[in-house]
N, C-alpha and C positions, 0 to 999 in steps of 0.2 A: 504494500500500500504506500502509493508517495507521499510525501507531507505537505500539507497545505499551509501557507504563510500565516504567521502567528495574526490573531485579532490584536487590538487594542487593546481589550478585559485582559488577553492571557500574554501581552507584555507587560501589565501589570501585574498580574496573579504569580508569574513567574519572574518576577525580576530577580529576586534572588539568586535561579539558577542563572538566569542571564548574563549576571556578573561575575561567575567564574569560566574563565578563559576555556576549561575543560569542556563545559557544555553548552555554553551561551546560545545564541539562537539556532543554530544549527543542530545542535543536542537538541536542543527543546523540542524542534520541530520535527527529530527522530520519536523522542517520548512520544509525541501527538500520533503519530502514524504508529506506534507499537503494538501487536498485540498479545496482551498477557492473558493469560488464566491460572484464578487462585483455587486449587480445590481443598474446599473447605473452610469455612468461615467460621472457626471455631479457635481456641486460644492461639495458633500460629498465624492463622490465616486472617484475624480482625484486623493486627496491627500490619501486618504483610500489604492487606486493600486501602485500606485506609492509608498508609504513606504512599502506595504506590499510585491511588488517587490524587491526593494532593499534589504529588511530582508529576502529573499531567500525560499519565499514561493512557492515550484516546481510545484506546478501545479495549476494556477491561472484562473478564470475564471473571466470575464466579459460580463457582459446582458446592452445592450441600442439598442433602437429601434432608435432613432433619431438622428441629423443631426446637428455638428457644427455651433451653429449661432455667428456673430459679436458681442452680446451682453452677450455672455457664459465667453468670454476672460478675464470678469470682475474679474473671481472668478473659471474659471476653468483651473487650472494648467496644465493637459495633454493637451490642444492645444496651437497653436496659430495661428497666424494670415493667415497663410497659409493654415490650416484645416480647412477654413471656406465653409460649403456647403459642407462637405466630413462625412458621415458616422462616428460616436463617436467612434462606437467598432471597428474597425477598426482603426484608430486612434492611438485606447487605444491601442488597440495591437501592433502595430509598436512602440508606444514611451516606450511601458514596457520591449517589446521585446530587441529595443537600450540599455534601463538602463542595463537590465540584460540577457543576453543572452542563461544562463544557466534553464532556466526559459519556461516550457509549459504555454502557453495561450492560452486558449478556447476563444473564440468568440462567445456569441450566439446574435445575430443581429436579436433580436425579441422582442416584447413584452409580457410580462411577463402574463398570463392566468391562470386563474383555468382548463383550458382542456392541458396546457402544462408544469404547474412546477410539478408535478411529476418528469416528464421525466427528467429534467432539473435540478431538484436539485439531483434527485439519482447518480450522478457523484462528489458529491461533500460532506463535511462533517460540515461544518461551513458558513455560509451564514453572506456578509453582509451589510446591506440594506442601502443604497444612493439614493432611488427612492424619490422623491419628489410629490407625489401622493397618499391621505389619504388611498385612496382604494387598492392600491398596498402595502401600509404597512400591510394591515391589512391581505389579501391574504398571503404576506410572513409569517407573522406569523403564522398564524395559518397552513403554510404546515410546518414551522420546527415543531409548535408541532407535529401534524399528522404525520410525517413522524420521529421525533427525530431527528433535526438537530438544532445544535447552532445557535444563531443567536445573530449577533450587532446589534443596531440598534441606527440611529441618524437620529435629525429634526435639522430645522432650519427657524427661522421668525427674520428677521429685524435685532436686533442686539443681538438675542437670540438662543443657543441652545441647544438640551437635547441627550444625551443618555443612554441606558441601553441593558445588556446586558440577556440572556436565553438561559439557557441549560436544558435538558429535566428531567425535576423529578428532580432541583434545586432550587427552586423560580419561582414566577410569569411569568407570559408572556406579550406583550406588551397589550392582550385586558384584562388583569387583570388590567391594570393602565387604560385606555384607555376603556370600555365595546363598545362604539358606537361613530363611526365618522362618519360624510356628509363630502364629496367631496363637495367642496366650502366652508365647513362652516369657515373655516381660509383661508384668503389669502396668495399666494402660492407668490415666488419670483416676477414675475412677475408683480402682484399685489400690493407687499406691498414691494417691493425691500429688501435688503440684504447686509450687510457689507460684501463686496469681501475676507475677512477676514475670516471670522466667519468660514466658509467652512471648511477651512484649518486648526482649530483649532479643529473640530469638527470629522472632518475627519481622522486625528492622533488617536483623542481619539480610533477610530473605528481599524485603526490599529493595535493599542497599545493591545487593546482587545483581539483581536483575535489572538495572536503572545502567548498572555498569556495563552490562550486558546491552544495551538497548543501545546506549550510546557510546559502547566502544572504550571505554578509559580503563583504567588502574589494574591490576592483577585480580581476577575473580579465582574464587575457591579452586580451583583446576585439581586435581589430585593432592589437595589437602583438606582431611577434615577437621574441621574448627570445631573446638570443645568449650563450654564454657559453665565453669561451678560457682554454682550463685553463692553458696556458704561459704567459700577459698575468696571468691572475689577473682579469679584465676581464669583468661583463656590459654588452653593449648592445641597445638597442633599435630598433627599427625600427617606425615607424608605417606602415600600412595599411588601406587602402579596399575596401569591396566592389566588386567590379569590375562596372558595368552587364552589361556583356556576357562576364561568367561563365558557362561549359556548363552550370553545373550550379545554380548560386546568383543569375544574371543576371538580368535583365530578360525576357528569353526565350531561357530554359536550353534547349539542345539534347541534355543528358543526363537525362533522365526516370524512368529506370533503372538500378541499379548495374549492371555489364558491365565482364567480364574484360577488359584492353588488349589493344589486340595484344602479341603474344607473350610471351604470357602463359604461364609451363609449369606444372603439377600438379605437386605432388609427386612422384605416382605416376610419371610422365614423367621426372624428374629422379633418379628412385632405379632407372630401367632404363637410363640411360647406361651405355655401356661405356669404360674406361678402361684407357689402356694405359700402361706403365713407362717413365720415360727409357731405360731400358736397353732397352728390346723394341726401341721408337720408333726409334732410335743403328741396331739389329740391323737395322730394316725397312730403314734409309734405308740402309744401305749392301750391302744385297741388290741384286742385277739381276733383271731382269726382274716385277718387283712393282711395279705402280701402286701410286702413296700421292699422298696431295695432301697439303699441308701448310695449312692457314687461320687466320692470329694474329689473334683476336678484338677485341685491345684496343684501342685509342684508337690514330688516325695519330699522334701524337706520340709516343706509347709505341713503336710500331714504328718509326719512325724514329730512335731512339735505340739501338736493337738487337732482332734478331731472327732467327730460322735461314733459313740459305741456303736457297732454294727456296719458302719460305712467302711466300703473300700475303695481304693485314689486309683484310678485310672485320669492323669494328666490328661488334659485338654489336649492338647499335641497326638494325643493317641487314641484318643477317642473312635477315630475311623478306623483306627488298624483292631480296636478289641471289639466291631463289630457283630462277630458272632458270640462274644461273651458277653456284651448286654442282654440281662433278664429281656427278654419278649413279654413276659404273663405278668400281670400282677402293678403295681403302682411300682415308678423306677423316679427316684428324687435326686436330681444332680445339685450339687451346692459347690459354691465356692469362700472365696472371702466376703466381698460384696454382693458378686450377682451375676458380675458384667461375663467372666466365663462360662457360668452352668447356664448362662441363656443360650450362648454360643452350642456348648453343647447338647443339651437341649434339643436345639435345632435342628443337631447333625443326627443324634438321636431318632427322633422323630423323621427323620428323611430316609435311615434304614432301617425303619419300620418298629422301632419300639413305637405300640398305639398309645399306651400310657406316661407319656414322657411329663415330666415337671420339672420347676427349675424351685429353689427354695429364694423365695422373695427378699431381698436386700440381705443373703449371703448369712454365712456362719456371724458375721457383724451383728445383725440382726437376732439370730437365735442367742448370743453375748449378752444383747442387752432385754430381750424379753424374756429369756430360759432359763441359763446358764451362765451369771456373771463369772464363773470360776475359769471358762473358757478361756485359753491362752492364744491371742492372735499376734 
């Protein structure tokens, strides 16, 4: 897309960048013709839109499937209190569209697929990735290789976060640092919670990136990943190589094509879980004559530090593989710490064919504080 000469409003809106040499009008007028898309509008991705708006990114896209909760507000910028229960992208689009009016925003209010980013990313030139979902990382990647499109990329756990950046036939990609992740195998915010912070500092970064990208300047993350500990106060860096024998980026990539992981769940899949109360759970277990099976999804270590009588840990990560050793008959109650994995599983559950599948509602946490304060988490 070529760039059209700056108005009036946006040699004033942009004079700041104007006046440094690195980006001045010619920059600016690269920004204005750029196009990005943030997937995810959630603690990475608020402040990711939101700078990348105001620095005058003309044609902006945003991807989230889900729904402003009371507990996002912690750390996600683009809402507040009033966008609770209202669609994210949406949202996002109205408060980026206020900051900057001069500004195209795409909206795709869906979840991100191997049978739909193609489609989805071919409108766009730089991708960058705010999803909080290992499987979704690993999807995005491997379609900007496939397809050659840039990509930021940033995580975050607790009071830690990393990113790194990949441009096509430059350096590494993220499954050259990364070869194999499980869904669940790290716990995800909800899980292991998050400095409301950290987001926003991480988020920048991802900004910062792609603006550099856009218009050309400074050293972008190229085969370095940037680490940064919010408790130390410390970033560091880590040097990396393309991997010859990368799936997807190697010498002869074995991945051709973006493709769902295993166990991979939908949304759709994830929002017909059934969930049941500490207290129902307390009720069933001390009934006679009622099959229940018990299944703590979380890490051997985790279970081994505490767990309920009668339950056995089948990891999250392996869920599919002890598919003919899930109970079929009778009530089958996946738990975890929170929630956030036994829904997962749950789902995967119920997808080979356990008909009674449950997930235990707001996790061993939950059964903690209404059961069992003795419980050790």
């Amino acid at each position: 897309m070529s760039a059209m000469p700056l108005s009036a409003t946006e040699l004033r809106r942009y004079s700041r960048h104007l006046t440094l040499p690195e980006i001045g009008v010619a920059g600016q007028e690269k920004l204005q013709a750029a196009r990005v898309l943030v997937i995810g509008t959630g603690g990475l991705g608020s402040p990711a839109a939101l700078y990348l708006a105001a620095g005058g990114i003309g044609n902006l896209g945003v991807l989230d499937f889900d729904q402003v909760e009371e507990s996002n507000l912690q750390r996600q910028v683009l809402y507040d209190t009033a966008s609770v229960g209202l669609p994210k992208a949406e949202v996002a689009q109205m408060r980026l569209s206020a900051l900057n009016p001069e500004l195209q925003v795409q909206v795709h209010q869906t979840e991100l697929c191997a049978a739909n980013v193609q489609a989805i990313f071919d409108h766009y030139d730089i991708i960058v990735d705010g999803s909080d979902r290992v499987a979704t990382r690993y999807l995005v990647n491997d379609a900007c290789v496939i397809y050659g499109k840039s990509l930021v990329s940033a995580a975050i756990h607790r009071f830690e976060g990393q990113a790194m950046t990949y441009v096509p036939g430059r350096g590494p990609c993220y499954r050259c640092l990364f070869p194999e992740g499980a869904e669940g195998a790290a716990a995800n915010c909800a899980e292991a919670g998050v400095l409301g912070v950290l987001p926003g500092v991480m988020g920048a970064i991802q900004a910062t990136e792609a603006i550099k990208l856009v218009v050309g300047i400074g050293e972008p993350l190229l085969g370095r990943l940037l680490t940064y500990d919010a408790l130390e106060m410390r970033f560091q860096e880590l040097r990396a190589k393309r991997r010859p024998d990368c799936a997807v980026c190697g010498d002869h990539p074995t991945i051709s094509a973006p493709q769902d992981p295993p166990g991979f769940c939908s949304v759709e899949e994830l929002r017909q879980v059934r969930s049941i109360s500490a207290a129902q759970l307390a009720q069933r277990i001390q009934a006679t004559g009622l099959p229940i099976s018990l299944i703590d999804v979380r890490e051997p270590a985790e279970f081994a530090a505490s767990h309920l009588p009668r339950a056995i840990n089948i990891p999250l990560s392996t869920v599919e593989h002890h598919g003919r050793q899930l109970p079929h008959a009778g009530t089958v109650i996946f738990m975890c710490r929170s929630g956030v994995r036994s829904q997962q599983a749950c789902a995967l559950a119920s997808r080979m064919g356990v008909s009674e599948a449950w997930q235990l509602e707001g996790g061993l946490l939950a059964w903690k504080a209404e059961i069992d304060p003795s419980l050790r988490l």
